[in-house]
C-alpha positions in Angstrom: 251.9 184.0 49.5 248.7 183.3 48.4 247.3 185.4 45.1 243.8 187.3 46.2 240.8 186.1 43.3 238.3 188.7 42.2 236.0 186.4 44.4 237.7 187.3 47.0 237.7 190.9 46.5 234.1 191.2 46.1 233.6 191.2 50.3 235.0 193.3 52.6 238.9 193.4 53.6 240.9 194.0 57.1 243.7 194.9 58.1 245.5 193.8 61.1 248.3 195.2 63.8 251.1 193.6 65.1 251.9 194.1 68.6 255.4 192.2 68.9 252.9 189.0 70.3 249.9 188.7 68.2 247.9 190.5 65.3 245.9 192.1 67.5 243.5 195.3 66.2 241.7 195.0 63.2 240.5 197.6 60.7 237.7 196.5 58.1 238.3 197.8 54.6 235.0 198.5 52.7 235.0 199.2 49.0 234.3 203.1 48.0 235.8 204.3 51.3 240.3 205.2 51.3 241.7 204.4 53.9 244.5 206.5 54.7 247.3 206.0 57.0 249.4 208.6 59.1 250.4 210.1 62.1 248.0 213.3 61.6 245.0 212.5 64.1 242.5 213.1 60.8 243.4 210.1 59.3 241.7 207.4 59.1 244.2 204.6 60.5 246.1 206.6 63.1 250.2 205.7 64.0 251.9 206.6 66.9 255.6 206.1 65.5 258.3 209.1 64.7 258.8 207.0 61.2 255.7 207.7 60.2 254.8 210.8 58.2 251.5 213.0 58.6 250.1 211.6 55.7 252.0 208.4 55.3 250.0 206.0 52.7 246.5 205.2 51.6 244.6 201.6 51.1 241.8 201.7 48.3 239.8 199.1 46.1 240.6 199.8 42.3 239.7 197.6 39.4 238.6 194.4 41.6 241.6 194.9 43.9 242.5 195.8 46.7 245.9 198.4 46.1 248.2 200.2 49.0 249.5 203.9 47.5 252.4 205.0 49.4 251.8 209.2 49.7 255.8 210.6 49.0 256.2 209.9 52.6 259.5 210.6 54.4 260.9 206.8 55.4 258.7 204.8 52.7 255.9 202.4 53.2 256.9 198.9 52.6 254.8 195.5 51.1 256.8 192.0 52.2 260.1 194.3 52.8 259.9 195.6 49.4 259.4 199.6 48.6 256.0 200.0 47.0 256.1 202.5 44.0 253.0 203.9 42.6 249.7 201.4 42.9 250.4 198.2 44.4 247.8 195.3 44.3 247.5 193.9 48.0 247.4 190.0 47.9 246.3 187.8 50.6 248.7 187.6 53.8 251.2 190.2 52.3 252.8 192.8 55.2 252.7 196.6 55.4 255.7 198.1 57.3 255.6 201.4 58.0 258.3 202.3 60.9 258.2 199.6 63.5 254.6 199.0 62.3 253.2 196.3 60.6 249.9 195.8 59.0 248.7 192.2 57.2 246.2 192.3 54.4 243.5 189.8 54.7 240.3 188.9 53.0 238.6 186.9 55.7 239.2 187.0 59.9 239.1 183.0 59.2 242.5 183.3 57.3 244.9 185.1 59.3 249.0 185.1 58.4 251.2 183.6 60.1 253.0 185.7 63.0 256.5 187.1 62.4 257.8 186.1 65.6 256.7 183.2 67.6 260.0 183.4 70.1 258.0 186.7 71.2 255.0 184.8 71.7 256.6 182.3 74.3 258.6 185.1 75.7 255.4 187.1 76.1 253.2 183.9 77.3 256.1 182.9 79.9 256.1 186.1 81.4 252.4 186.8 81.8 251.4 186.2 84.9 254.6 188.2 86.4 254.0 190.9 84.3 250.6 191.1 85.3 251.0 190.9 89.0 254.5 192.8 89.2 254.1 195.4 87.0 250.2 196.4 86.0 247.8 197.0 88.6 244.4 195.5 88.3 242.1 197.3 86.1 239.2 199.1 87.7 236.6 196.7 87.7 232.9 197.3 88.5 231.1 193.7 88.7 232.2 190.4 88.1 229.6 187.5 87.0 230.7 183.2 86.6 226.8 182.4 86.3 224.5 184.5 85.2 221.5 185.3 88.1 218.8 184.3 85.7 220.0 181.0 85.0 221.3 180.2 88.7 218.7 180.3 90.6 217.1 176.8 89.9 214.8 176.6 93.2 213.3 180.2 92.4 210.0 179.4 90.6 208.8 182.9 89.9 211.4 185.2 87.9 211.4 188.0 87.2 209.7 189.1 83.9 212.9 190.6 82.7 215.2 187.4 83.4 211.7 185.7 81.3 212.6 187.9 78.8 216.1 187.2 78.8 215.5 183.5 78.7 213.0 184.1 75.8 215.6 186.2 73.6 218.4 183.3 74.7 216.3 180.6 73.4 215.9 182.5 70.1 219.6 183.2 69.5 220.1 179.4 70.7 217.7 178.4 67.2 219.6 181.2 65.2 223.1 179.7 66.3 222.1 175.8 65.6 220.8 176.8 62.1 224.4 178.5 61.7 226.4 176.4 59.2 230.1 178.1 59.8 232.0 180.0 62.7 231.8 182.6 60.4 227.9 182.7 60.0 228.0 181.3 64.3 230.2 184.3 65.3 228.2 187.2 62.6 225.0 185.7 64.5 226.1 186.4 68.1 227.3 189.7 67.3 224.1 190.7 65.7 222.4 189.9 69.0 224.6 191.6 71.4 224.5 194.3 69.4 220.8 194.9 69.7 220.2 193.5 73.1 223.1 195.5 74.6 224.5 199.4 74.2 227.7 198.0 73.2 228.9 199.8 70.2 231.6 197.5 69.3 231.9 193.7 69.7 234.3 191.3 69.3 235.0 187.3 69.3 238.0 185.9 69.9 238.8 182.4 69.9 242.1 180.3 71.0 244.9 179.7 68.3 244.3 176.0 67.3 248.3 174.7 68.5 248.1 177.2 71.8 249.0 175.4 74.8 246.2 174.2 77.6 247.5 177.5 80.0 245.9 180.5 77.3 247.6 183.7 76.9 246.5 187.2 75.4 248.5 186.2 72.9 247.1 183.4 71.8 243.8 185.1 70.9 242.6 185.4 67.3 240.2 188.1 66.5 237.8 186.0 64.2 234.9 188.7 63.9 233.7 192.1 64.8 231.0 194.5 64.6 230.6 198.4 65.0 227.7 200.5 65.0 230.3 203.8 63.6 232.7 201.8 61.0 235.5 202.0 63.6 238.5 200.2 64.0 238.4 196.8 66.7 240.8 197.8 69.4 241.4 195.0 72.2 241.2 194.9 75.4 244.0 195.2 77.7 246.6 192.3 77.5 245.9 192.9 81.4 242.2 192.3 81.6 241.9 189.7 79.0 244.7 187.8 81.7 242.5 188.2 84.4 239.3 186.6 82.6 241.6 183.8 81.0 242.6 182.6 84.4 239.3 183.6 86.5 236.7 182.2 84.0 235.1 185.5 85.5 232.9 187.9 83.1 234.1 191.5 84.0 232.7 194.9 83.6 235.3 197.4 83.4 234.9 201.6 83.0 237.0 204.3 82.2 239.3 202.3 79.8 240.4 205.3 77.6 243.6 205.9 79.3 245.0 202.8 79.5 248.0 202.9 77.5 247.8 200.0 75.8 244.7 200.7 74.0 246.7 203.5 72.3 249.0 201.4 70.1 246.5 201.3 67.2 244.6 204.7 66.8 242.3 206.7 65.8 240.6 204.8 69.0 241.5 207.9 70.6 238.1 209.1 69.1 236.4 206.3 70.1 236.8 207.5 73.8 235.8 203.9 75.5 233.9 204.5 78.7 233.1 200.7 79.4 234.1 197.5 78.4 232.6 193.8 79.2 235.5 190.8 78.8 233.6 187.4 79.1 235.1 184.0 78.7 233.4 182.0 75.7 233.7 178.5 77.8 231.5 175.5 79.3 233.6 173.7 81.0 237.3 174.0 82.0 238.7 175.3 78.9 238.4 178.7 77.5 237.7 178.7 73.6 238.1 182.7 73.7 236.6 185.4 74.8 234.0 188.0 73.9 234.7 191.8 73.8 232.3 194.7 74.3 232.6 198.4 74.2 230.3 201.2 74.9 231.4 205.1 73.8 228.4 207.1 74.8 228.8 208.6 78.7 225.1 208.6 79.0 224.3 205.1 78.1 227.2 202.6 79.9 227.3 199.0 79.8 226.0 197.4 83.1 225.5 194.7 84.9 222.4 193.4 83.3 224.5 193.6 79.9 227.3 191.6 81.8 225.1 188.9 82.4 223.4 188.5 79.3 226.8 188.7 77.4 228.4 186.0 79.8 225.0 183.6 79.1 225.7 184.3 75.3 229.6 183.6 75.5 228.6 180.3 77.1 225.9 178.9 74.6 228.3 179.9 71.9 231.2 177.8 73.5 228.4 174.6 73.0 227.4 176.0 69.8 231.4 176.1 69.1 231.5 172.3 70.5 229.0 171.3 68.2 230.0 172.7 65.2 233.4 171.2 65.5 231.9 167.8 66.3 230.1 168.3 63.2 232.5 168.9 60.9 234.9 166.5 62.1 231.7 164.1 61.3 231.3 165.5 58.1 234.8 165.2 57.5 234.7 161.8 58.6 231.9 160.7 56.8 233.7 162.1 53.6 236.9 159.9 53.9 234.7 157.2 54.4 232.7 157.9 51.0 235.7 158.1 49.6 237.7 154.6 51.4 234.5 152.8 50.4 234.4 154.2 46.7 238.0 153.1 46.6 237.1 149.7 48.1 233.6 149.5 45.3 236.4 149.9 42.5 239.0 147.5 44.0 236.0 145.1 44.2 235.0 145.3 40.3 238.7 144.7 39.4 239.1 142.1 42.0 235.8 139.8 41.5 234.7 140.3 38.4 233.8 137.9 36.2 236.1 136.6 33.5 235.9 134.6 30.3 234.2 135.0 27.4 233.3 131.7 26.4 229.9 130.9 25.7 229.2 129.5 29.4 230.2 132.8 30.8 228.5 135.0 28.2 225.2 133.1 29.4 226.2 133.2 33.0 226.5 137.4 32.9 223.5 137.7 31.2 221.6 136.2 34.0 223.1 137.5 36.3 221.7 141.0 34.9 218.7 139.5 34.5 218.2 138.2 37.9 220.3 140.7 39.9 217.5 143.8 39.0 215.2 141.9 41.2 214.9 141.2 45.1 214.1 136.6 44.4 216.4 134.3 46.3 219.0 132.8 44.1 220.7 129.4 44.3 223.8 129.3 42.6 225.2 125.7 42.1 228.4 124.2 40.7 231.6 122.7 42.1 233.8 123.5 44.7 236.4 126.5 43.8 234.0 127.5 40.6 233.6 130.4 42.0 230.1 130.6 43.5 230.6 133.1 46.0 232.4 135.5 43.4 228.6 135.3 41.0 226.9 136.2 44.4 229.5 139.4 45.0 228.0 139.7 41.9 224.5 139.4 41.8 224.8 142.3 44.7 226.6 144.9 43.4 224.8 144.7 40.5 221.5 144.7 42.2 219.3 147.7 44.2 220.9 146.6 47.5 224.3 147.3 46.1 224.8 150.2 48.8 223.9 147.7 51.6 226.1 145.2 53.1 227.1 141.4 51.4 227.5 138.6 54.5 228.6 135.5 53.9 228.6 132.3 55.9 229.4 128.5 55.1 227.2 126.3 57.0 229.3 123.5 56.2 232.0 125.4 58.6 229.9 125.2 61.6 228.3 122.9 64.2 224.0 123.2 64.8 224.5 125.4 67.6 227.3 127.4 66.2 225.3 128.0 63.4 222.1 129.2 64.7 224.4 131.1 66.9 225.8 132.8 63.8 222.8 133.3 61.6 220.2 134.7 64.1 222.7 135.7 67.0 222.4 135.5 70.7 221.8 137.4 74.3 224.3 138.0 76.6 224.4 135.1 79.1 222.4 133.1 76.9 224.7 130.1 76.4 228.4 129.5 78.6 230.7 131.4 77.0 227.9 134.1 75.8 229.8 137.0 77.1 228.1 139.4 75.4 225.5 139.8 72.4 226.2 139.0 69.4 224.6 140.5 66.7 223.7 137.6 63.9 224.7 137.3 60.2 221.1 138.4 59.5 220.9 141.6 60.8 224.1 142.3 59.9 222.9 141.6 56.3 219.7 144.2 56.9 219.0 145.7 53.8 221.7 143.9 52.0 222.4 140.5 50.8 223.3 137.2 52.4 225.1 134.8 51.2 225.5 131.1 52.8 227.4 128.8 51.1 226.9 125.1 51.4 223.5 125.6 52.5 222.6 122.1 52.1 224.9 121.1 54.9 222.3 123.2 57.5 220.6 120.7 59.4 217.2 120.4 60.0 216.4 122.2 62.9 218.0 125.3 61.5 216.6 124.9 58.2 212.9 125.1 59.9 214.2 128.5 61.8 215.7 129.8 58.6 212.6 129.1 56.7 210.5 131.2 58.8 212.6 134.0 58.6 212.7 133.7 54.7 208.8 133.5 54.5 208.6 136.8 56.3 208.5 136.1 60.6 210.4 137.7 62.6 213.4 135.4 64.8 214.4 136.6 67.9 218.0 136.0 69.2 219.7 133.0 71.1 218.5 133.8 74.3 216.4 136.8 73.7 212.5 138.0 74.0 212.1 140.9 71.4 211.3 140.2 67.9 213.7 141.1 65.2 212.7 141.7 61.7 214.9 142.1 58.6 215.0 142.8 54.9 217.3 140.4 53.7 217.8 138.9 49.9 219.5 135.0 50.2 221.5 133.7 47.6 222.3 130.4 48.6 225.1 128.1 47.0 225.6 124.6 47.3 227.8 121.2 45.5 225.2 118.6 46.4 222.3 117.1 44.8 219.7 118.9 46.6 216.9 116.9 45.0 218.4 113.9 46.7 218.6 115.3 49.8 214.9 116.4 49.5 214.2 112.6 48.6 216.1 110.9 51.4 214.9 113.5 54.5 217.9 115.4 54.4 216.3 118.8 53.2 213.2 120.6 53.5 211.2 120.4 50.3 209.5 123.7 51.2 212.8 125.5 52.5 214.2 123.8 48.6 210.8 126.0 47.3 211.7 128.9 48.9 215.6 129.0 47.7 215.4 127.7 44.5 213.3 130.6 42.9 216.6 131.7 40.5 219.2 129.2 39.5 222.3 129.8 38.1 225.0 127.2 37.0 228.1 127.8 37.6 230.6 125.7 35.3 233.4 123.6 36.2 236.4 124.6 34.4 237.2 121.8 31.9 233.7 122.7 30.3 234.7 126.6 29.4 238.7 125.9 28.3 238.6 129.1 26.2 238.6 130.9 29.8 241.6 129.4 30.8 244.0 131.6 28.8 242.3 135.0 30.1 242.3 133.3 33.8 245.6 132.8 33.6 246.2 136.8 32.3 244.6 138.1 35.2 245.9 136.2 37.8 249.3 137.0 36.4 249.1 140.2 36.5 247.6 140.2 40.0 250.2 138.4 41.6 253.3 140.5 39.5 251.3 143.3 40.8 251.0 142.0 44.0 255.0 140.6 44.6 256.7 142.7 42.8 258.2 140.1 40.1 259.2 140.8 36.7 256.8 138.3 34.7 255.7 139.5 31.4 253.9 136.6 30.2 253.6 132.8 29.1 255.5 131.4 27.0 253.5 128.8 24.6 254.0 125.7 25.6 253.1 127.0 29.3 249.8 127.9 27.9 249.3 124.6 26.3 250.1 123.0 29.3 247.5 125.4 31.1 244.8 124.5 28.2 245.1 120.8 28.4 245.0 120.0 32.6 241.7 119.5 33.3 242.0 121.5 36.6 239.7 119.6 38.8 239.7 122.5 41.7 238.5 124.8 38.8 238.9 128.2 38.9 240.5 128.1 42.6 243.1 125.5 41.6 244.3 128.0 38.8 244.7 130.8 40.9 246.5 129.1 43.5 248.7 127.3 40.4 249.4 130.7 39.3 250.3 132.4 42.3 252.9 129.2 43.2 254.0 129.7 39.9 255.0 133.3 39.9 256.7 133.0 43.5 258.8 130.3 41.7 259.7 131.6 38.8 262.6 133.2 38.2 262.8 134.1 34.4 260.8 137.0 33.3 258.4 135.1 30.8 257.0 131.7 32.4 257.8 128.4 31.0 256.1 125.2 30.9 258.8 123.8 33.2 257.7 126.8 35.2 254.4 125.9 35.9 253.6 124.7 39.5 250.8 122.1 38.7 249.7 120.6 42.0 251.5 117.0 42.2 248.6 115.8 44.2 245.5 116.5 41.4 248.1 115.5 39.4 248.0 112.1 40.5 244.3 112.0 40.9 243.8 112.8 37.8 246.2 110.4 36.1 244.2 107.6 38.4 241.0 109.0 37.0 238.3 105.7 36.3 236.9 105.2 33.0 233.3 105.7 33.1 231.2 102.5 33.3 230.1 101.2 29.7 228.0 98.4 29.5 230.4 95.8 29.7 231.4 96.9 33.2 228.3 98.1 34.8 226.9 97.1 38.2 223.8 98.0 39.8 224.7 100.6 42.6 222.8 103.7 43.8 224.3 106.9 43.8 224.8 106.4 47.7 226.7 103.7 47.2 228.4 105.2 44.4 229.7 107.8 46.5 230.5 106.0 49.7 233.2 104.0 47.4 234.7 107.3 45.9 235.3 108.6 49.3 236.5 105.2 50.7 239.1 105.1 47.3 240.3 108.4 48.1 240.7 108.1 51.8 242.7 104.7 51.0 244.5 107.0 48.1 245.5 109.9 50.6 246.6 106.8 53.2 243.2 108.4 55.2 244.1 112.3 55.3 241.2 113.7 56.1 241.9 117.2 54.6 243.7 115.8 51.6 240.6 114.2 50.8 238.3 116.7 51.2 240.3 118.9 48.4 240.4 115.9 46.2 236.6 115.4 46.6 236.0 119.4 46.1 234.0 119.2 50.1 234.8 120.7 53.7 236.3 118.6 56.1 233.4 118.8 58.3 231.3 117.5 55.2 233.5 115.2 54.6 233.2 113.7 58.6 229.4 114.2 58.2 229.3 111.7 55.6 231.7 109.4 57.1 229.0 109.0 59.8 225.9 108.8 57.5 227.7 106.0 56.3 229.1 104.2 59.1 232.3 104.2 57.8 235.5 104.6 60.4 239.6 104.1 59.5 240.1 100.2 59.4 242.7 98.7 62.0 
């Protein structure tokens, strides 16, 4: 049971009836007005049960509460099954018994208790249509309306001035209910209307229990607001009209309802002396979201047909108006778990790629970053392979104004020419075999973001003169495509190759080299910032305990002086990996140098390392010729694995192929 806050209290309170099916009439409490509860007809809250005395109990606001008063009646009123002695403080959801009578407290229509009994409620829904067709005859029905004639007749090109009218007022409630921001504010706003556009003198919505089944009974009807001109109690309809509506779809006009017995559960209704009633179905389509009730009490001014069809065209825009809302806050609510899964993602981002060291390298390297990150210039970030280039772009983004727009990355080394243009600018349906459908390119993916390409100077030319246009402000159109596309894109490119040689020897543009190398950043191999090795090492460890589970508290100090003393020539990548084989391995809970899972192949390379040349040994060789031997010792090294190689040398594989070719160099017989 939930406690009722003094917020709460300060709007209006109901009380509701239980029928043995449903909570089905509904009495609004108002604060200054006692409502008292009896069998004497001049109460306020009539009950037709023998248990109940004359003057039985009395409901009241007191103090910022809502209290129940039980009046020294005969049999005892009851709160949750317990007697109530002197003033007790109604909370929300709690149950008045009185005899075979039971009334819930509740603050708001929108927060109804759950029902006693729901075995009554699948007895009761089981046994509906029987009941309805074996033993209650139909009620006395004057019209029945499924379209309204205003809005059916769709050749007729002069209406009537009334149905004009009607259209007009319909169009006005339509703007009223769109502006509505609940179903409590949708619902107040179509009983307001049909209370002035109709003689009704009491309305009703009521709307399908969310887990009732597809075939809808009386039963599973909520009354979620009212409205009555004279402060009376809500009343429903018959069980045996509602039926009827539920399973026509039919808006029906009913009269002389006062002496159907069912209306007489829940009294003093016997004043309100019904002598019409309109029951239309609140739906669009196939399924009924409720219904709408209406009742008139003055003999002299009945509800018609013309209110029949007005209230049957208002039950209809308010099962869209219904739809929409719905669709609305299931967007809203989306939208909200998507704030929050990207917020979670934003702060498993700043743990997971941030920056760490703080030698004097890095200290430099941050501040720039800061520096250059504020502004929208392209950025070339260049260093070795595995120093973590792509991590100082993640970066340079989140850290910039485009930190709420995407970060795309591509390697160009990864890619052919057309696979690549393909990828950057995208491509038509049809536009190439296998071009099944469009693809949307890395640039406008990247639209009002950041993207990043990694080993750009592997692009080749004809892409580079494409890409250059699109960094000097044209627009590109797709593989395959007419319409221009244009984009707001920052590039931060990253490379490992001497992009000044390139320039030289034809390889690269020397404008396209203009237009990415506006900021530069540096990006240190790892043997020339040791002091980050020891907090490297700390983070990864605890990323990968975290991450399997182990029991690994630390290093123990000769580990860290065999960490601080490799030269690591995969940088920052070889460490993590070292670190992550190490913590798989281990099996003591503090790791030892012996632990340590050093790669046997760097290893290797690095004992093999060549002295640099001194004087003695120097030979005139250009730097092309330099580094077609490296590449021919390592392929001989790695007995011509291609992939080995291309670790060893810190390149892709297809780099690695590209310069085999530029060099004319194949495996020997």
């Amino acid at each position: 049971m939930t406690e009722m806050s003094n917020d709460e209290t300060n709007h209006e309170a109901f009380l509701l009836s239980w029928d043995g099916t449903t909570w089905r009439d509904v009495v609004r409490l108002r604060q200054g007005q006692v409502v008292t509860v009896g069998r004497s007809a001049a109460n306020k809250l009539v009950l037709h049960d023998d248990a109940c005395s004359r003057n039985h109990c009395e409901v009241f606001h007191s103090a910022g509460d809502w209290k129940v008063r039980d009046l020294d009646s005969r049999n005892g009123t009851l709160v949750n099954e317990q007697p109530v002695s002197g003033d007790l403080t109604l909370r929300l959801g709690d149950v008045v018994c009185i005899g075979q009578c039971r009334l819930a407290f509740t603050t708001s229509l929108d927060a109804q208790p759950s029902l006693p009994d729901e075995g009554n409620i699948v007895a009761e829904r089981e046994t509906s249509v029987a009941s309805y067709s074996t033993a209650h005859e139909e009620p006395p029905i004057l019209h029945r309306s499924i379209v309204p004639q205003f809005l059916a007749a769709e050749d007729n090109l002069s209406l009537h001035s009334n149905h004009e009218q009607e259209i007009a007022r319909l169009y006005r409630l339509g703007l009223e209910m769109g502006a509505a921001e609940s179903r409590q504010q949708l619902t107040e706003v179509v009983l307001q209307n049909l209370a002035a556009e109709t003689v009704a003198d009491i309305s009703a919505v009521l709307l399908v229990r969310p887990d009732a089944p597809e075939s809808v009974a009386p039963a599973d009807l909520l009354v979620v607001a009212y409205d009555s001109r004279k402060d009376l109690p809500y009343r429903r309809v018959s069980d045996n009209l509602s039926r009827v509506v539920l399973s026509s779809r039919e808006a029906l006009l009913a009269r002389d309802i006062e002496d159907d017995q069912q209306l007489a559960v829940f009294d003093s209704l016997g004043e309100m002396r019904a002598i019409s009633v309109i029951c239309a179905p609140i739906h669009c389509d196939d399924r009924v979201r409720g219904l709408v009730h209406l009742y008139a009490t003055n003999p002299d001014n009945a509800l018609d047909k013309h209110d029949l069809e007005y209230t049957l065209a208002v039950a209809r825009q308010l099962a869209l108006a219904l739809d929409h809302l719905a669709e609305r806050d299931a967007l809203k609510s989306g939208l909200a778990q998507a704030k929050n899964v990207n917020k979670s993602l934003r702060q498993h981002f700043d743990s997971e790629f941030k920056l760490i060291g703080d030698s004097a390298a890095m200290t430099d390297l941050r501040e720039k970053i800061v520096l250059i990150a504020e502004t929208h210039a392209n950025v070339l970030i260049r260093g070795e392979s595995g120093c973590g280039k792509e991590l100082i772009a993640r970066n340079i983004h989140f850290s910039s104004p485009r930190r709420e727009g995407p970060f795309v990355c591509l390697n160009c080394a990864a890619l052919n020419e057309n696979l690549l243009e393909s990828e950057l600018f995208g491509h038509e349906k049809g536009a190439f075999t296998g071009a099944s459908d469009r693809k949307i390119g890395r640039f406008e993916q990247a639209h009002q973001g950041t993207l990043f390409l990694d080993e750009v100077g592997e692009m080749s030319t004809a892409i580079q003169a494409k890409f250059l246009r699109v960094l000097e402000g044209h627009s590109f159109e797709r593989i395959g495509g007419r319409k221009p596309i244009d984009v707001d894109v920052r590039i931060v490119a990253a490379t490992n190759k001497d992009l000044e040689e390139a320039v030289e020897g034809g390889d690269f543009r020397k404008d396209l080299y203009f237009r990415l190398h506006v900021a530069e950043l540096i990006a240190r191999p790892l043997r020339e910032r040791p002091d980050d090795i020891p907090h490297l090492a700390d983070f990864f460890l605890q990323k990968f305990v975290e991450k399997t589970g182990r029991v690994i508290s630390g290093y123990t100090e000769d580990a860290r002086k065999l960490l601080a003393s490799y030269d690591w020539p995969g940088n920052v990548r070889e460490l993590q990996n070292t670190i992550e084989r190490t913590v798989i391995l281990c099996r003591n809970e503090v790791i030892r140098g012996t632990d340590v899972q050093l790669s046997s192949f760097s290893s290797r390379l690095s004992s093999q390392a060549t002295l640099p040349p001194t004087a003695a040994n120097y030979h005139e060789m250009s730097l092309g010729d330099v580094e077609r031997d490296h590449i021919l010792a390592t392929l001989d090294f790695t007995d011509w694995n291609k992939s080995q190689a291309a670790q060893i040398l810190g390149i892709e594989r297809s780099t690695l192929d590209r310069k085999l070719k530029r060099y004319h160099v194949s495996r020997p017989e």
